[in-house]
TORKEFI-247229 format. One record per residue (C-alpha): residue in one letter; z, x, y negated. Coordinates in nm, 4 decimals. Last residue first. Example, Ala and Ser with C-alpha at 12.3 -4.5 7.8 and 13.67 -1.06 7.14 Angstrom:
BEGIN
+------+----------+----------+----------+
! type !        z !        x !        y !
+------+----------+----------+----------+
!    S !   0.7140 !   1.3670 !   0.1060 !
!    A !   0.7800 !   1.2300 !   0.4500 !
+------+----------+----------+----------+
REM end
This chain:
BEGIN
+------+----------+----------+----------+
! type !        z !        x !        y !
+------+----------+----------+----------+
!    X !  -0.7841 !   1.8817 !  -4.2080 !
!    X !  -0.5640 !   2.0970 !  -3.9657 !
!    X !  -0.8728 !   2.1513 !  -3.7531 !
!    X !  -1.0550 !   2.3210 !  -4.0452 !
!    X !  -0.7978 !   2.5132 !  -4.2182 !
!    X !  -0.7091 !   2.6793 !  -3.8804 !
!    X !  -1.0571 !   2.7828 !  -3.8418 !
!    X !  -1.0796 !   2.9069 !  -4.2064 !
!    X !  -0.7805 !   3.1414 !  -4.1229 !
!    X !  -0.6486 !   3.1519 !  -3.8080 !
!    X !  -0.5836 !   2.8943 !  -3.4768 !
!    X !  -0.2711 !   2.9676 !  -3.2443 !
!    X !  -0.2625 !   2.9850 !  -2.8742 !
!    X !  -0.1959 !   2.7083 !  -2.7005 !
!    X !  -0.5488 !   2.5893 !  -2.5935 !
!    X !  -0.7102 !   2.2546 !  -2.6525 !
!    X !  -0.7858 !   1.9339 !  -2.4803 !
!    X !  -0.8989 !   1.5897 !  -2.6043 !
!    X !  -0.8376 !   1.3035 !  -2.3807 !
!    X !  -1.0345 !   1.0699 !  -2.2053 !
!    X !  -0.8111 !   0.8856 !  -1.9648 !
!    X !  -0.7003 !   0.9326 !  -1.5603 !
!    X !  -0.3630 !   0.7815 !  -1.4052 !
!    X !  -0.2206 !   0.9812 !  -1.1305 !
!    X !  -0.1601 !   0.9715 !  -0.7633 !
!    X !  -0.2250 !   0.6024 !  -0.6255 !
!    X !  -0.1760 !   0.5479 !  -0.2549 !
!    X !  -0.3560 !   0.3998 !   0.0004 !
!    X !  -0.6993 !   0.3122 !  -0.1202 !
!    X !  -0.9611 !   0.0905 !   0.0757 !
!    X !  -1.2704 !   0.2309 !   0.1809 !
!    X !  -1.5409 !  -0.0111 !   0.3608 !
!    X !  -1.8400 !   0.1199 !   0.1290 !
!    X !  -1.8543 !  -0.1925 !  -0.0655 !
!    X !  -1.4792 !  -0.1486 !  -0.0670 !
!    X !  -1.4524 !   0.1863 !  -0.2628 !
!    X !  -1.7214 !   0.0505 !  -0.5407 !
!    X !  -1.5696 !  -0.2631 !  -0.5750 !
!    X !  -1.2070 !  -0.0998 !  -0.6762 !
!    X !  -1.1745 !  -0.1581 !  -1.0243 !
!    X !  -1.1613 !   0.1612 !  -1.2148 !
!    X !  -1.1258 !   0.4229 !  -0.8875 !
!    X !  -1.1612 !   0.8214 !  -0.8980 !
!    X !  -1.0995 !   0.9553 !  -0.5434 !
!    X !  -0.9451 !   1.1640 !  -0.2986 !
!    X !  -1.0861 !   1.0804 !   0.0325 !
!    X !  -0.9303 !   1.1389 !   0.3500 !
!    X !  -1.0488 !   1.1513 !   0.7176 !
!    X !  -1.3815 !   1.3289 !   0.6500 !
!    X !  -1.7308 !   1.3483 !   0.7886 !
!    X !  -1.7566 !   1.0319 !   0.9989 !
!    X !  -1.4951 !   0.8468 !   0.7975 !
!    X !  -1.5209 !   0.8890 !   0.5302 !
!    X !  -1.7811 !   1.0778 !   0.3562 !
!    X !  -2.0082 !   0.7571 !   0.2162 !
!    X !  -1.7767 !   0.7439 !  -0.0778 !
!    X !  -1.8390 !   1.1003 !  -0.2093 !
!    X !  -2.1679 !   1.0104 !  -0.3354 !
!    X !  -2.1502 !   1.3044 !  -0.5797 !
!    X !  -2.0354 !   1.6349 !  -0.5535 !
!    X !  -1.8099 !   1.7080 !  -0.2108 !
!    X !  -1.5714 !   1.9683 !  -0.1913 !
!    X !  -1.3800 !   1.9475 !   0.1827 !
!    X !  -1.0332 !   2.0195 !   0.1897 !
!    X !  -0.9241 !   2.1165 !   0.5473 !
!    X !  -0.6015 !   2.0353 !   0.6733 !
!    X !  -0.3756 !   2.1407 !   0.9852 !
!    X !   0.0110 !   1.9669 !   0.8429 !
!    X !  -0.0829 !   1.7225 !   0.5885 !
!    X !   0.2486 !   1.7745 !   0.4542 !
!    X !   0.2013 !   1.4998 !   0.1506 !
!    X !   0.2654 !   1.7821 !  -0.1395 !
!    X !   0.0396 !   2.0123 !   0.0832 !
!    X !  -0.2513 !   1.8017 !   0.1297 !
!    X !  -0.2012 !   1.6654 !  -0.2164 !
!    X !  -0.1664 !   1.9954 !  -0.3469 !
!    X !  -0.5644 !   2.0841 !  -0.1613 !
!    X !  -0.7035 !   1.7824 !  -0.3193 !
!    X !  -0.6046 !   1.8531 !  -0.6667 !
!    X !  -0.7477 !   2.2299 !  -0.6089 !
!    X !  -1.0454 !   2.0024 !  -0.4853 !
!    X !  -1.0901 !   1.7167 !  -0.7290 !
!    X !  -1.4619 !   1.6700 !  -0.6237 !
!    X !  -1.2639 !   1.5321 !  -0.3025 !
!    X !  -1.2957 !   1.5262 !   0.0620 !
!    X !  -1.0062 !   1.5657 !   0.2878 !
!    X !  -1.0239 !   1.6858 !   0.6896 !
!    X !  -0.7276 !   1.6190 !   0.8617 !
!    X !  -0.7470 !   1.9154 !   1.1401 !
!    X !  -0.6560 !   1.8635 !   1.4884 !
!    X !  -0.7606 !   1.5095 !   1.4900 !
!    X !  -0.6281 !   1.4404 !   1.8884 !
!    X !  -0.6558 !   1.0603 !   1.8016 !
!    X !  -0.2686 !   1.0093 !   1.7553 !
!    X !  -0.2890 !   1.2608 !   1.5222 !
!    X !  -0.5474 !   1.0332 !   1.3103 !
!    X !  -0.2747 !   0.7700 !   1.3708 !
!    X !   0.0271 !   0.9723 !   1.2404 !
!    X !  -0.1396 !   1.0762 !   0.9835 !
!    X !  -0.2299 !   0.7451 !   0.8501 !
!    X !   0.1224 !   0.6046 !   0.8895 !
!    X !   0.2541 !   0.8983 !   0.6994 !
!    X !  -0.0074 !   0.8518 !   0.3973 !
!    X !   0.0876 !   0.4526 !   0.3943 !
!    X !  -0.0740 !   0.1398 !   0.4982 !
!    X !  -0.2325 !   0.2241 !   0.8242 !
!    X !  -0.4277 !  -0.0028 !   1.0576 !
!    X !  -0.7281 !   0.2153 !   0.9997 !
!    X !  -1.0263 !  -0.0479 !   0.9540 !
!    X !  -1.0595 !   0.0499 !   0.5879 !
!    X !  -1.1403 !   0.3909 !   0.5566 !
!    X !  -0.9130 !   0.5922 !   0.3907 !
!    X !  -0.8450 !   0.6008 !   0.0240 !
!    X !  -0.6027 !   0.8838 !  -0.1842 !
!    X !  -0.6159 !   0.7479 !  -0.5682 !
!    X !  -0.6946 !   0.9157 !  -0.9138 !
!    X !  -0.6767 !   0.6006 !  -1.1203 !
!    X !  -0.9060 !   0.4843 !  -1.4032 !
!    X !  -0.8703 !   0.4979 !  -1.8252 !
!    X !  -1.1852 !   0.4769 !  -1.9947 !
!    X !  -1.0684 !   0.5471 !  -2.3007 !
!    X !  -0.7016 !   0.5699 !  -2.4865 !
!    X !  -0.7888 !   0.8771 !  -2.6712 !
!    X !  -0.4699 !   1.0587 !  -2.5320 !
!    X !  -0.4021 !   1.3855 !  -2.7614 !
!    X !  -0.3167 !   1.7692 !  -2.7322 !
!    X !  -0.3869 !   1.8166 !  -2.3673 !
!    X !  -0.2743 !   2.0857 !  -2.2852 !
!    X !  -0.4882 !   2.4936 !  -2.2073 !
!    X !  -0.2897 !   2.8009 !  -2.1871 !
!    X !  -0.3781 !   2.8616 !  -1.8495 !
!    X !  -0.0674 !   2.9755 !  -1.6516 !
!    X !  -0.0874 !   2.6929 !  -1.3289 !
!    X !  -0.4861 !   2.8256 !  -1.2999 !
!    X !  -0.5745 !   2.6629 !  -0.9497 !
!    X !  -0.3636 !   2.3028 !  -1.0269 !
!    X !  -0.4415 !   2.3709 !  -1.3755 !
!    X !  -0.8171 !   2.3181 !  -1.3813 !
!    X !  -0.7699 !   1.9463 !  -1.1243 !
!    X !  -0.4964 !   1.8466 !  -1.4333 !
!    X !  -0.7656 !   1.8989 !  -1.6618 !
!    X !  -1.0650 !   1.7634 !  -1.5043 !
!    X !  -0.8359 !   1.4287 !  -1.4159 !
!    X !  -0.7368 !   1.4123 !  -1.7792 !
!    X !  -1.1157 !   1.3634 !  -1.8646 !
!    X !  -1.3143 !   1.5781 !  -2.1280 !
!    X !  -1.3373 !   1.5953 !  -2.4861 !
!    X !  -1.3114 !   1.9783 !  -2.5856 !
!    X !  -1.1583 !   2.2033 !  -2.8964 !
!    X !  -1.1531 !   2.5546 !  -2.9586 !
!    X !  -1.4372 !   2.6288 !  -2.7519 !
!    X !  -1.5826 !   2.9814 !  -2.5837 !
!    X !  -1.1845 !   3.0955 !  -2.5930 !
!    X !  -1.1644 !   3.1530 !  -2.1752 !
!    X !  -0.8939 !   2.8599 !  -2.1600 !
!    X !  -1.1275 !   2.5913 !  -2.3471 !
!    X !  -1.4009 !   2.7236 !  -2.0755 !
!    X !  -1.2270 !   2.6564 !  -1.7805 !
!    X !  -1.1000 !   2.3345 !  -1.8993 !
!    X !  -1.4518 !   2.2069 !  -2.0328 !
!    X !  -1.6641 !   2.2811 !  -1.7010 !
!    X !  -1.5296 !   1.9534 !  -1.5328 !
!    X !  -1.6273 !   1.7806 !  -1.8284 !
!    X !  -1.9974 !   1.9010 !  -1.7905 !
!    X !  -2.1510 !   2.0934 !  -2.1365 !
!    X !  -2.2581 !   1.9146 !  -2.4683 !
!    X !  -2.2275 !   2.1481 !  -2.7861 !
!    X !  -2.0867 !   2.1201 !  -3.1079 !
!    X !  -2.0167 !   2.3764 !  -3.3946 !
!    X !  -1.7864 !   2.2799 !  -3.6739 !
!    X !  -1.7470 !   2.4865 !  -3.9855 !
!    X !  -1.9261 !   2.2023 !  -4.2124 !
!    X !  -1.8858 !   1.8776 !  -4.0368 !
!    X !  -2.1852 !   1.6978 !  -3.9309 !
!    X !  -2.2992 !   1.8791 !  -3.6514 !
!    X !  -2.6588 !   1.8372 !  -3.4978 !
!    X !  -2.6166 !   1.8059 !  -3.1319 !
!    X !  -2.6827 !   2.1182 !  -2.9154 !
!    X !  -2.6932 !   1.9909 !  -2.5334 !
!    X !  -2.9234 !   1.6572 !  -2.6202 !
!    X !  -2.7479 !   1.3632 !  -2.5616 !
!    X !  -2.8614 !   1.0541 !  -2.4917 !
!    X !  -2.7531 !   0.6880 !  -2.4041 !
!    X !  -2.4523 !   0.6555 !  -2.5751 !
!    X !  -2.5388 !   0.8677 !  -2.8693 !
!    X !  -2.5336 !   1.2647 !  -2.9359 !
!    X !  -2.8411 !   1.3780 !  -3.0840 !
!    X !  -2.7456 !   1.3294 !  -3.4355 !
!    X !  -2.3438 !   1.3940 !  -3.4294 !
!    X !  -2.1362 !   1.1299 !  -3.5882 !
!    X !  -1.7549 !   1.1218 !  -3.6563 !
!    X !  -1.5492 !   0.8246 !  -3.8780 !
!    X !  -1.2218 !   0.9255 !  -3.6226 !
!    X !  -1.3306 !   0.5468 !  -3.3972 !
!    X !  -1.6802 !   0.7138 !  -3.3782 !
!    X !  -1.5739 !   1.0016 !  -3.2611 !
!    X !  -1.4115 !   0.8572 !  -2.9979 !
!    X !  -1.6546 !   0.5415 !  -2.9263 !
!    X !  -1.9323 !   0.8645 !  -2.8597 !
!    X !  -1.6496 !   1.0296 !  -2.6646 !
!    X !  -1.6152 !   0.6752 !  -2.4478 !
!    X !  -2.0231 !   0.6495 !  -2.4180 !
!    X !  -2.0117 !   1.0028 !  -2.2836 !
!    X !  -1.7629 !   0.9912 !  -1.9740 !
!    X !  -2.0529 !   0.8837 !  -1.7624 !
!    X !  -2.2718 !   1.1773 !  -1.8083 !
!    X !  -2.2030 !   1.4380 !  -2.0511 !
!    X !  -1.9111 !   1.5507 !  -2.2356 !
!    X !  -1.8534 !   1.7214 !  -2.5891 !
!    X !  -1.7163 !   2.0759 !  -2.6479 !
!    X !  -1.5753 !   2.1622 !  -2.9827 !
!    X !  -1.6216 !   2.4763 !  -3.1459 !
!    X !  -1.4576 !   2.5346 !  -3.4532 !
!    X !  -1.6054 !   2.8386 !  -3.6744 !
!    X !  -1.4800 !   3.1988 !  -3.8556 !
!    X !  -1.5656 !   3.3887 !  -3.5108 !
!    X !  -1.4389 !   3.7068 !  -3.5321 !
!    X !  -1.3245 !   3.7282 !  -3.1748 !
!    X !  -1.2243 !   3.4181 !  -3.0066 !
!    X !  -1.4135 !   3.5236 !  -2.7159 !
!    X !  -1.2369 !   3.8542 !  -2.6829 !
!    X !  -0.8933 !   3.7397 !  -2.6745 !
!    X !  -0.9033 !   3.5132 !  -2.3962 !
!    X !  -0.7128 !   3.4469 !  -2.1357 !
!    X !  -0.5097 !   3.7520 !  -2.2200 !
!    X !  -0.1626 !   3.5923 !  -2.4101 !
!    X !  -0.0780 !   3.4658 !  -2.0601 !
!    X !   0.0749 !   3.0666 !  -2.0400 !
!    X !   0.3984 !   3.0191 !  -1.8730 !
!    X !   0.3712 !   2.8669 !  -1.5511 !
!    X !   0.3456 !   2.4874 !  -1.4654 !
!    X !   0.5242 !   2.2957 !  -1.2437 !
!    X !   0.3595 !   2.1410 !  -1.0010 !
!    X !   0.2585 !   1.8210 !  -1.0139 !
!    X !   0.3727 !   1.5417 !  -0.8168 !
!    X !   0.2521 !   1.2199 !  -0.6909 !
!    X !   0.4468 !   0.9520 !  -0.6998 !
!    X !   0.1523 !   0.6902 !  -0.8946 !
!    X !   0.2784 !   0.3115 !  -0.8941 !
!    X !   0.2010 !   0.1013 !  -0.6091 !
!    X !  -0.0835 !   0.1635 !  -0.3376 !
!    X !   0.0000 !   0.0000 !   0.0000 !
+------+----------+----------+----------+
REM end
């Protein structure tokens, strides 16, 4: 039965000065990294909401170097999983991405400097562990028990979430596991090709059109804009602080 999220995180470990002192360089600008694909239409109603507009970057289409509006600020469209990564190497200063991206970066990098620094309240979904849906199980432990019960030696556990994926595994004492990084389609894994699926779910159709039901919810997802702790200078500083 899926109630409210128990997962937990690790803690995290105090962030290194070295991430990335040579990208951030003497550069005088603010680079902020936008999404693509199906997280764009909520930074579009971001920046829209904050009075922003950048030509080449609607809905529907994006082109990867959108005209910026704001004097001092660079802008550039790149993959939301990428964003985290990059934030903590210094090529941006600033990204839009999804909480799930983040939380998936510092589960293999628990010192990187990068937080999220505000909640835009968009497209908000659950990170949830589904199996498929004629296991009589109701619970992680029941499931287990079941998939031992059928000589599974190894639980195998898909996910684009992987470093997410693999904490789970441990977190839920999994036991023999193998995490299985899948890109796409991820729904049509389980359960020929994997017992577990971790999984982005909004409403739930998509999971039970392919016979999946979820089993327990880890952690809420949202847009959210991400940044590094380290601290901003001179005309960049100016510029983010308004």
């Amino acid at each position: 039965m899926v109630g409210e999220p128990q997962f937990c995180l690790p803690r995290r470990l105090p962030a290194e000065v070295s991430w990335a002192a040579s990208a951030l360089a003497e550069r005088g600008s603010v680079r902020l990294a936008l999404p693509d694909g199906h997280q764009q239409p909520q930074a579009v109603a971001a920046l829209a909401a904050a009075g922003l507009h950048f030509p080449g970057y609607e809905e529907d289409r994006a082109v990867r170097r959108p005209t910026s509006t704001v004097e001092g600020l660079e802008v550039k469209v790149i993959r939301p999983q990428d964003m985290p990564q990059q934030v903590a190497l210094g090529s941006f200063d600033l990204a839009i991405t999804g909480r799930d991206w983040l939380l998936d970066h510092i589960q293999r990098f628990p010192s990187s400097p990068v937080e999220e620094v505000a909640d835009l309240g968009r497209g908000r979904f659950a990170i949830v562990a589904t199996v498929y849906q004629d296991l009589p199980a109701t619970t992680v432990g029941e499931a287990v028990a079941q998939w031992r019960a059928q000589g599974r030696k190894a639980i195998r556990v898909a996910s684009e979430y992987t470093n997410v994926a693999d904490h789970y595994a441990r977190w839920r004492h999994l036991g023999h596991y193998q995490v299985i990084p899948v890109s796409g389609a991820s729904e049509g894994f389980v359960p020929e090709d994997a017992e577990l699926l971790i999984e982005g779910m909004e409403t739930g159709r998509s999971l039970a059109a392919n016979r999946l039901k979820p089993i327990e919810r880890l952690f809420e997802s949202t847009t959210c804009l991400i940044a590094a702790r380290r601290p901003l200078e001179g005309r960049r500083r100016k510029l983010v602080e308004g």
